[in-house]
C-alpha positions as CSV (number, residue, x, y, z in Angstrom):
1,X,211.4,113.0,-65.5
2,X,214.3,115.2,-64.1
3,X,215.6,115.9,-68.0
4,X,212.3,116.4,-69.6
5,X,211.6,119.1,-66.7
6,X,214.6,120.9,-66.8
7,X,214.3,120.9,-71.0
8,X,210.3,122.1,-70.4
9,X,212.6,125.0,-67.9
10,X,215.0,126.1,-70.5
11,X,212.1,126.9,-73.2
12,X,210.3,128.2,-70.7
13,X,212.9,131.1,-70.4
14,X,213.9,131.4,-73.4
15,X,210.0,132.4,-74.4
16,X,210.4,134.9,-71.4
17,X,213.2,136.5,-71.8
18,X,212.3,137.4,-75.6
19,X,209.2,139.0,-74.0
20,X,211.0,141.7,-72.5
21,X,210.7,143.5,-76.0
22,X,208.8,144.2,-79.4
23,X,211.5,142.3,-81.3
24,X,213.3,139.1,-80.7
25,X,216.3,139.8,-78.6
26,X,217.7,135.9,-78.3
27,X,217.5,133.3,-81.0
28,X,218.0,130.1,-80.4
29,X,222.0,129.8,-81.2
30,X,222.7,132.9,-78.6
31,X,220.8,131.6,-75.7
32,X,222.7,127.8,-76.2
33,X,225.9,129.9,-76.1
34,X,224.7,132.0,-72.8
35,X,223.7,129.1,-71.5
36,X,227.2,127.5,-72.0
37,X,229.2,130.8,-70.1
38,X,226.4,130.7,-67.7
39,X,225.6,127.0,-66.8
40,X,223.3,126.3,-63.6
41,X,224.1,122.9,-61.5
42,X,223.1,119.1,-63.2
43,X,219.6,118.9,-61.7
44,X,219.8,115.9,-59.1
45,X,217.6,113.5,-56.7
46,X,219.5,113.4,-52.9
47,X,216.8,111.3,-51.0
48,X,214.6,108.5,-52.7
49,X,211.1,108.7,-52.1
50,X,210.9,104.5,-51.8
């Protein structure tokens, strides 16, 4: 569930940050590589819930 939401996430910004103006200002292949310079933590589950 964790990788599904945090694919659903990056999508999710990369349709809002090419919002900020009339013409596309990220493709596909420049957010991947701003993503790489700019990586966030591996998304992870500290407690179980059973």
């Amino acid at each position: 569930m964790c990788p599904l939401m945090a694919n659903m996430l990056t999508i999710l910004s990369t349709t809002l940050l090419n919002r900020r103006s009339q013409r596309k200002s990220l493709n596909w292949e420049k957010f991947q590589l701003f993503l790489k310079a700019f990586s966030t933590p591996k998304v992870r589950i500290y407690h179980s819930l059973f």
